[in-house]
C-alpha positions, 0 to 999 in steps of 0.5 A, a space after each residue: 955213149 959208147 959200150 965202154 961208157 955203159 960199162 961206167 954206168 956209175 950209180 952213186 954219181 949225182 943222180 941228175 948225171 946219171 939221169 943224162 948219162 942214161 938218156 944219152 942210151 937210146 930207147 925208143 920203145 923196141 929198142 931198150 936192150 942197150 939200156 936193159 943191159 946197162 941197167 943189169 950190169 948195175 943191179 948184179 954188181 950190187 950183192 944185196 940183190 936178188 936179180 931176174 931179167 926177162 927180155 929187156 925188163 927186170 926186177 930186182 929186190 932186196 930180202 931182209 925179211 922186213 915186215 913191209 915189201 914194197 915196189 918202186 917201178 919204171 919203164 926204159 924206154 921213150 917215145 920216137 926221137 923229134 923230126 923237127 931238125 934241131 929240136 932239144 929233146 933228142 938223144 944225146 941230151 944236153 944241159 943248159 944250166 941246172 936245166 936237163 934238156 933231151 927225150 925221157 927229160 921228164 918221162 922217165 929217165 929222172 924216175 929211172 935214175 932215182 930207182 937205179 942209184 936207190 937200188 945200188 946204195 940202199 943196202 938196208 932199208 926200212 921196209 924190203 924193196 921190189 926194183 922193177 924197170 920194163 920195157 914196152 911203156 909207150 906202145 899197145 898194152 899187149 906189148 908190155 913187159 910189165 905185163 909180161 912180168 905179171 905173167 911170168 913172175 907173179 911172186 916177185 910182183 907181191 906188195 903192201 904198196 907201190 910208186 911208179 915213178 912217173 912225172 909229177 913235179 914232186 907231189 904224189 899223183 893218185 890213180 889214173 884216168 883209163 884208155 881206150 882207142 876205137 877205129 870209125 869207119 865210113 864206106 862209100 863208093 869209089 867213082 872217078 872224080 871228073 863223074 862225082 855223082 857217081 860215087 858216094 865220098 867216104 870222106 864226106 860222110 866222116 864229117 858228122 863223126 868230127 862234129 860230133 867229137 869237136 862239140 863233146 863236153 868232156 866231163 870232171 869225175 870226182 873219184 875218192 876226192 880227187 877231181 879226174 879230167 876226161 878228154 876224147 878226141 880224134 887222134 888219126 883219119 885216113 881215107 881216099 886212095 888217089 887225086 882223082 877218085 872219090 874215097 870209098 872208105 875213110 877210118 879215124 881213130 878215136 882216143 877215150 880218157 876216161 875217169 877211173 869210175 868207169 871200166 873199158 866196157 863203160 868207155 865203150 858203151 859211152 863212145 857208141 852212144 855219141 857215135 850212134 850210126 856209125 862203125 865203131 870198133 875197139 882197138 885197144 883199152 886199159 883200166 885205169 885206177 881209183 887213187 886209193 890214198 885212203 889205203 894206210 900205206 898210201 896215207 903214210 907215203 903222202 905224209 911221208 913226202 909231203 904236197 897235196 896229192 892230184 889226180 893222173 890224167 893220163 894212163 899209167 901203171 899203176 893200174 897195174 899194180 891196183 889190179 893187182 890188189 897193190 895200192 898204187 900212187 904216180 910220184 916223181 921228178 919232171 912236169 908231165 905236161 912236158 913229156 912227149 914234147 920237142 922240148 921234153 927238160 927236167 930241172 936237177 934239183 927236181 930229180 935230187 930232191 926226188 931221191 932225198 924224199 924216197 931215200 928219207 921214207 925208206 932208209 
């Protein structure tokens, strides 16, 4: 998509062409200005607006002075493009079919679209709307602008109720599991491999920690009804220096999802008692969030859009928000067991029927 094209961006088209139309921008995390501009360029051309961006985020919002506020969020930016050559779910996307094939398919460029065409053609809704779109999702929490927005701009961040408009094939998704990342560290003594026996193999003595990890049961947590699954699991190991010397040090990175019920510091304490003997050091954590669907306003949105809710597996936002005291619910087009993937597609009726069902709650 060229410059002239963003300039184009045309809110009230189809919403599953918008979709592609805003995937064709790419965003890898870092690289968001290209689509944080397009978006821009939309919602100041909308005077019903109040507009402030912040880097590559911004926020948006309507004030009519309705008695209820509330914020419809998301990220802009994607994962890495595939390495695999050919693969479907890259940049530019492609169609096959009604089927919308390429990177943010389902995470989350459908969600985006929903928010960028409600926000430019909603010039009178119900309840007053917060427009929030971020960068920085899919890297370290220190790095997200919807953290930096809740440092900067506390009061455009005020609510009664909040969608974040992950992945969740259209039924409204509640709260999230919490994760944390921790390096294991082994240490040895480097010797020349031709005279093992005089040296210690850091490497070797990494294998109790995969044991342990591969026999890990991971636990179902019941939390205000709904059922949260945990997973903990090593995600990278490095160690060893060359062929021919015997590793001094081998460091793998353990990835704890952990059910609402527990704070970072119970992850943490849970992680060292299976991995007691070892160096464990937390290198990253984030709450997660009860789902909170006893709250009337989420009560209303779930009666509002029908389904039976679930519980979110994965991290999101909406940790966020409940931190923010801002009850919080998961809601939108795409199955999120396909974001991330080298086949990351979304169905257009998915994402049309996403914006019908918001549309219909807010008009």
């Amino acid at each position: 998509m060229t410059a002239s094209d963003i300039l184009r961006l045309d809110p009230t088209t189809d919403v599953a062409q918008l979709t592609a139309h805003i995937m064709d921008i790419e965003s890898v995390s870092g690289n968001e200005r290209e689509l944080a501009d397009a978006v821009e360029q939309v919602l100041r051309a909308s005077p019903h607006l109040e507009v402030v961006r912040d880097g590559d985020s911004l926020i948006a919002r309507t004030n009519l002075g309705r008695a209820e506020r509330v914020i419809l969020a998301g990220h802009l930016d994607t994962v890495p493009l595939p390495h695999v050559p050919g693969s479907r779910g890259t940049v530019p996307s492609s169609w096959d079919g009604e089927v919308l094939y390429g990177r943010g398919a389902t995470d989350m460029k459908g969600g985006i679209a929903v928010q960028l065409a409600l926000a430019a053609t909603l010039t009178e809704p119900s309840r007053d709307i917060t427009y929030v779109f971020y960068d920085h999702e899919e890297v370290e929490a220190a790095l997200s602008g919807l953290g930096r927005l809740v440092e900067r701009y506390p009061s455009w961040l005020e609510a009664d109720f909040a969608v974040l408009l992950e992945p969740t094939d259209g039924v409204v998704e509640g709260g999230c599991n919490g994760t944390s990342r921790f390096n294991v560290t082994t240490t040895g003594r480097a010797a020349h491999s031709a005279r093992a026996w005089m040296g210690e193999n850091a490497i070797h003595k990494m294998a109790d920690v995969l044991v342990r990890l591969r026999d890990h049961q991971p636990a179902t947590v019941t939390v205000d009804g709904l059922d949260f699954r945990e997973s903990l699991n090593a995600v990278l190991i490095n160690g060893g220096t060359a062929g021919n010397v015997i590793p001094d040090q081998a460091v793998v990175e353990v990835n704890y999802r952990f059910a609402p019920d527990k704070t970072p510091d119970d992850a943490e304490r849970y992680v060292r008692e299976l991995l007691d003997g070892f160096d464990v050091i937390r290198t990253d954590a984030a709450a997660g969030a009860r789902p909170g669907l006893n709250h009337p306003a989420a009560a209303a949105f779930v009666r509002a859009v029908g389904g039976e809710p679930k519980p979110k597996y994965g991290w999101t936002d909406v940790a966020r928000f409940s931190a923010l005291g801002i009850p919080a619910v998961n809601f939108g087009p795409g199955d999120a067991l396909l974001a991330h993937s080298d086949n990351e597609h979304v169905h257009a009726d998915a994402i049309r029927a996403c914006l019908s069902a918001l549309k219909d709650w807010l008009a």
